[in-house]
N, CA, C and O atoms as a GROMACS GRO file, in nm:
protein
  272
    1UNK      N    1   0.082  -0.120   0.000
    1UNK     CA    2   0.000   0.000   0.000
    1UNK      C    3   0.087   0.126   0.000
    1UNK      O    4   0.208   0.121   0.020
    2UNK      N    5   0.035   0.213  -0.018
    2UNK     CA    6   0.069   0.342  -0.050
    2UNK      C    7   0.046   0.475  -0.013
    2UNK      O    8  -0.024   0.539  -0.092
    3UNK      N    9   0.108   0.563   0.138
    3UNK     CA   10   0.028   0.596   0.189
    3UNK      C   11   0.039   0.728   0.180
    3UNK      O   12   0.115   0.786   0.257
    4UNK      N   13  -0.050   0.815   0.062
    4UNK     CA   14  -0.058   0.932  -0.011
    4UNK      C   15  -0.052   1.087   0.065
    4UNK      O   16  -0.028   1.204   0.037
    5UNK      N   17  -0.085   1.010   0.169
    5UNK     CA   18  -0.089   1.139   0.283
    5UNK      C   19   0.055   1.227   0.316
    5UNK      O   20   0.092   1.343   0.337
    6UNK      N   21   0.118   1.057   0.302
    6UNK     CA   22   0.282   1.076   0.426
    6UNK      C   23   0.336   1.119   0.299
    6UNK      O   24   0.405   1.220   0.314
    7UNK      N   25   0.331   1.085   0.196
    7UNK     CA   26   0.409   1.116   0.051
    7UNK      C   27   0.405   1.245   0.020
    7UNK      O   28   0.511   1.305   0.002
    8UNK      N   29   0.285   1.307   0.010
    8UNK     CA   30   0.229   1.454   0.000
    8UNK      C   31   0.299   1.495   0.137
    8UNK      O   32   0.392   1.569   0.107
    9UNK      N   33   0.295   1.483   0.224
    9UNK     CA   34   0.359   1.598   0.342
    9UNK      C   35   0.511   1.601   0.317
    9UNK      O   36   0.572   1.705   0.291
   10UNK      N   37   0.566   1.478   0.327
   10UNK     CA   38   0.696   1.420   0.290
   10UNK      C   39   0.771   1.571   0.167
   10UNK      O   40   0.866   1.644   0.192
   11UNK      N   41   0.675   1.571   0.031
   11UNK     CA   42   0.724   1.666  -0.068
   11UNK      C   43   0.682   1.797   0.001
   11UNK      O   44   0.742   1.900  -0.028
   12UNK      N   45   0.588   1.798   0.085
   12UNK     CA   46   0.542   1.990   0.154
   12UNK      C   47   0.657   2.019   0.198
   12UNK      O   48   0.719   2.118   0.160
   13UNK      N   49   0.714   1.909   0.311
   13UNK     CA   50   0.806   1.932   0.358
   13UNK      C   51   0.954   1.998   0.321
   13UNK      O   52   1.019   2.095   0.362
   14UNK      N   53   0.971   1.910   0.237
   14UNK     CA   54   1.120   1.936   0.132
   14UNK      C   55   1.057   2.078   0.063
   14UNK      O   56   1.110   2.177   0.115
   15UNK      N   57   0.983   2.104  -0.016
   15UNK     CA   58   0.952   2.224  -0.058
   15UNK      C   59   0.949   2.387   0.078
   15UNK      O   60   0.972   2.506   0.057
   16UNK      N   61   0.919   2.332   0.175
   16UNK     CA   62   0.897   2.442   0.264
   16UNK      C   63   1.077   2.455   0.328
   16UNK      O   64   1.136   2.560   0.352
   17UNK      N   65   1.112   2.365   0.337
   17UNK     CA   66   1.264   2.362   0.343
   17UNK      C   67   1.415   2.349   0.293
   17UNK      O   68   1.520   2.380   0.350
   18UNK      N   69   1.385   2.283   0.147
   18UNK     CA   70   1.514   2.310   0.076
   18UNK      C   71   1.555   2.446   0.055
   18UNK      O   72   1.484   2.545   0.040
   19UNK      N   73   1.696   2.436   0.057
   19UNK     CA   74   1.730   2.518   0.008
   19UNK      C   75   1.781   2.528  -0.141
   19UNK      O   76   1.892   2.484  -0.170
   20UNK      N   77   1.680   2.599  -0.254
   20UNK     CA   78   1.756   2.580  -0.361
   20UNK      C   79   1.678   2.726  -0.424
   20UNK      O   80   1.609   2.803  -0.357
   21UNK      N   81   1.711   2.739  -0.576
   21UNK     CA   82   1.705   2.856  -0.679
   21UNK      C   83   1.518   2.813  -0.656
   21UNK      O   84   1.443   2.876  -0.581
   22UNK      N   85   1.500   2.757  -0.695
   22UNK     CA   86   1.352   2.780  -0.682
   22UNK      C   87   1.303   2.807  -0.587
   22UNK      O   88   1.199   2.873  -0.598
   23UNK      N   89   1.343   2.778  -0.470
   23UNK     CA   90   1.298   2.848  -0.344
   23UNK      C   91   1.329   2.994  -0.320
   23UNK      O   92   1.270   3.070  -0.243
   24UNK      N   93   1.437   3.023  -0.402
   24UNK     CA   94   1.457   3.165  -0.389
   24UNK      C   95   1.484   3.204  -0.219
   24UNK      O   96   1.504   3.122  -0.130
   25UNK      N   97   1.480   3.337  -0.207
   25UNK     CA   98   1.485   3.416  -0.092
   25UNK      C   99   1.435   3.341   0.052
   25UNK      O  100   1.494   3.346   0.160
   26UNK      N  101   1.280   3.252   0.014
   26UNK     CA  102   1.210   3.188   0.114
   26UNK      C  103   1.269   3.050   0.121
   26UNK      O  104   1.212   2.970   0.195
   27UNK      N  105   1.382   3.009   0.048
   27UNK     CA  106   1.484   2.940   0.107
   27UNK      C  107   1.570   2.934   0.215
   27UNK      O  108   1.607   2.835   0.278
   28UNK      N  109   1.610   3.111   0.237
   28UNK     CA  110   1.772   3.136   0.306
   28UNK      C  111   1.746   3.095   0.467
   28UNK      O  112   1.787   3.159   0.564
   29UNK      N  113   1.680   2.993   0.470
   29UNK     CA  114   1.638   2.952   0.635
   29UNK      C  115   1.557   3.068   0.715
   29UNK      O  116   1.583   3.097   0.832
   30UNK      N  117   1.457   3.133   0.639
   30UNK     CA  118   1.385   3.211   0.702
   30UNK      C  119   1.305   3.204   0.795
   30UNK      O  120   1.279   3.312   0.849
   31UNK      N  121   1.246   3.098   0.841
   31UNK     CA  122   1.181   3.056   0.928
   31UNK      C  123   1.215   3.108   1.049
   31UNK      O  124   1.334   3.088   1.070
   32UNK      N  125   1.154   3.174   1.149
   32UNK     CA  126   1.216   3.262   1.247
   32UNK      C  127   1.264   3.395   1.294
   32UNK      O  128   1.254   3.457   1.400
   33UNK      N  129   1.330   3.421   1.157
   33UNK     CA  130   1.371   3.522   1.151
   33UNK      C  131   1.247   3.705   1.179
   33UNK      O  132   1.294   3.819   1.188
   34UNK      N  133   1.163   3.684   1.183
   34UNK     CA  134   1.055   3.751   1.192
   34UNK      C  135   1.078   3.784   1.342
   34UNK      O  136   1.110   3.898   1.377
   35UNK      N  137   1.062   3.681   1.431
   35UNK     CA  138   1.047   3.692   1.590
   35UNK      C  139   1.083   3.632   1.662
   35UNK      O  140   1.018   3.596   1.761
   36UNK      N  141   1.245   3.588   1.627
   36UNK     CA  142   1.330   3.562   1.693
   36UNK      C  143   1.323   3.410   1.685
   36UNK      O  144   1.254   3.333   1.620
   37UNK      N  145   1.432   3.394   1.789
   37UNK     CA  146   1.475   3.221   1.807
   37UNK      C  147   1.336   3.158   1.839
   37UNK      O  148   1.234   3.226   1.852
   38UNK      N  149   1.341   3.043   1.848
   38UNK     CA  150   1.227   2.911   1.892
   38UNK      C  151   1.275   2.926   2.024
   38UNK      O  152   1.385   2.954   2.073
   39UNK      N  153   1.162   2.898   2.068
   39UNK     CA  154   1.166   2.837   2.228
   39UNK      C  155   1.273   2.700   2.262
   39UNK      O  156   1.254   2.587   2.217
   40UNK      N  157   1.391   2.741   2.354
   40UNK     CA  158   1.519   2.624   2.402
   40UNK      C  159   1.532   2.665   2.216
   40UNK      O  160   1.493   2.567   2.153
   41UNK      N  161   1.566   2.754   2.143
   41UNK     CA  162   1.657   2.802   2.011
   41UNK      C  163   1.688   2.675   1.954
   41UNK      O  164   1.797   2.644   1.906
   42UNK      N  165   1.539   2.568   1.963
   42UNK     CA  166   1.523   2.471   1.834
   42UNK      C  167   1.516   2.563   1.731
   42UNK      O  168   1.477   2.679   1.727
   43UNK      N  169   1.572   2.472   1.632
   43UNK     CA  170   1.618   2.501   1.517
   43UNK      C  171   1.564   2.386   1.364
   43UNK      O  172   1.614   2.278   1.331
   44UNK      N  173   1.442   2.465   1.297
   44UNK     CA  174   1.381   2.376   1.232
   44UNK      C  175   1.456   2.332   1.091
   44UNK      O  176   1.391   2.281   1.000
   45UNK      N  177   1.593   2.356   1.083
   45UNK     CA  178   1.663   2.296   0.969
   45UNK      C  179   1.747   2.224   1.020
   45UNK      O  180   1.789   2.132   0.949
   46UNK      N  181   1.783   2.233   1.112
   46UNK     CA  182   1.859   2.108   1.196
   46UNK      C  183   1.824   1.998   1.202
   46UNK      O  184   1.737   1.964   1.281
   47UNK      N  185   1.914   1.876   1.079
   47UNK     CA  186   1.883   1.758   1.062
   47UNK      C  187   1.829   1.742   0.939
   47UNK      O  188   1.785   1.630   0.913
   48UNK      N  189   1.820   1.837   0.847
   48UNK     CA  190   1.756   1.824   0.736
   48UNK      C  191   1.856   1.705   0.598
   48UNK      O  192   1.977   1.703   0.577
   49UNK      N  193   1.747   1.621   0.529
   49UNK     CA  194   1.870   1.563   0.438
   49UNK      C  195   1.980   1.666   0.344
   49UNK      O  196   1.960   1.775   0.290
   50UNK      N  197   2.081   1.593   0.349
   50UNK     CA  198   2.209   1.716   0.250
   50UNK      C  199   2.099   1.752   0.131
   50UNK      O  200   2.055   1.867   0.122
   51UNK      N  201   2.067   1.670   0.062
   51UNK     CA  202   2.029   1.657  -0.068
   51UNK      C  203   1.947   1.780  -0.114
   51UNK      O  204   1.946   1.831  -0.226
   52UNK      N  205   1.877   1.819   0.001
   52UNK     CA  206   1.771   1.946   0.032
   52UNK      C  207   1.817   2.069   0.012
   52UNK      O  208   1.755   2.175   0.012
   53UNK      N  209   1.985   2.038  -0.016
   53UNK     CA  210   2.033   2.190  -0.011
   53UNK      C  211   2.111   2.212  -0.153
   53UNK      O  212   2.232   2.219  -0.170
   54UNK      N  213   1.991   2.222  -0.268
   54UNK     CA  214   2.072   2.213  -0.371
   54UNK      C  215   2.199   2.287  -0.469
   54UNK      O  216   2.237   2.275  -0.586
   55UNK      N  217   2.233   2.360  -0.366
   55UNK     CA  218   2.362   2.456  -0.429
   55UNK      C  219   2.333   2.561  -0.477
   55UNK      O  220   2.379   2.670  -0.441
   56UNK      N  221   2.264   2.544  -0.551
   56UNK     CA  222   2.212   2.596  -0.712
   56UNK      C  223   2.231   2.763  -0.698
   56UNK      O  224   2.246   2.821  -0.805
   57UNK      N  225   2.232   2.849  -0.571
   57UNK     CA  226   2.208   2.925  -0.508
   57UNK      C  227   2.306   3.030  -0.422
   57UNK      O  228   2.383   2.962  -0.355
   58UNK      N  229   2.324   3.155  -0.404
   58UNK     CA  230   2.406   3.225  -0.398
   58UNK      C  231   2.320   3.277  -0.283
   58UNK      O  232   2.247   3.360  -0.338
   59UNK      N  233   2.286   3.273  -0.143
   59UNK     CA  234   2.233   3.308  -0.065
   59UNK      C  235   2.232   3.478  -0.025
   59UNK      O  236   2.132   3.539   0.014
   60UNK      N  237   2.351   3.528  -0.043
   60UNK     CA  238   2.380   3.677  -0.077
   60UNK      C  239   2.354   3.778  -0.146
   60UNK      O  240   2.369   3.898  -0.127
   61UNK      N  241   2.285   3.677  -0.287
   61UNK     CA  242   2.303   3.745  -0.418
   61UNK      C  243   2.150   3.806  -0.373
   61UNK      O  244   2.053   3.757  -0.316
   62UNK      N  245   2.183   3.948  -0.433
   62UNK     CA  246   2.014   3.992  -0.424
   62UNK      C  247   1.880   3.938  -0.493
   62UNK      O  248   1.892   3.912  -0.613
   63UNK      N  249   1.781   3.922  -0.449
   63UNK     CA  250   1.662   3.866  -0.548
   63UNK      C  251   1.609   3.950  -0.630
   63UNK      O  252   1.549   3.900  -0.726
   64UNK      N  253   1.613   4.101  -0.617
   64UNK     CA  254   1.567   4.164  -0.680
   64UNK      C  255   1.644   4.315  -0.748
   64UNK      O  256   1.701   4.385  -0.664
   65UNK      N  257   1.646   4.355  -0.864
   65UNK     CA  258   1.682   4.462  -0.935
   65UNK      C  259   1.698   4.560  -0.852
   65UNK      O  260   1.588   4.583  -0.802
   66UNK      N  261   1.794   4.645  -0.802
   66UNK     CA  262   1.832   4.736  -0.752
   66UNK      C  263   1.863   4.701  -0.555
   66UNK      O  264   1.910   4.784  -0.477
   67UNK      N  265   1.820   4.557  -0.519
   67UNK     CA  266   1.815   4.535  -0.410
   67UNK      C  267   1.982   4.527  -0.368
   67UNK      O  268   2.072   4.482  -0.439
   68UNK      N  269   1.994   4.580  -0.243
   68UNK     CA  270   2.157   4.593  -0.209
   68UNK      C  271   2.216   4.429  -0.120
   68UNK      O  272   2.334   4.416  -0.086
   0.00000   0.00000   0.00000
């Protein structure tokens, strides 16, 4: 069997957390950054597979035309 649920969250997951060019900006581990650390400064990319972090990506580079 095949269980469509865990498969679908499984890809939410990787999408809400890789880091790559298609993720753009809402890649650069933003999660948090709004209002501070997590409670005991868990850390929701901690532990993530390598594979998730596809290079592809210049975390510095601006996303947008004239952005510094």
């Amino acid at each position: 069997d095949v269980d469509v649920d865990l498969e679908c969250l499984g890809i939410l997951e990787q999408r809400m957390f890789e880091l790559s060019l298609a993720a753009g900006a809402a890649g650069d581990e933003q999660w948090g950054k709004d209002a501070g650390t997590h409670q005991d400064r868990w850390n929701p990319y901690e532990g993530l597979p390598e594979h998730w972090n596809h290079g592809d990506r210049d975390p510095y580079a601006p996303e947008f035309e004239g952005e510094l």
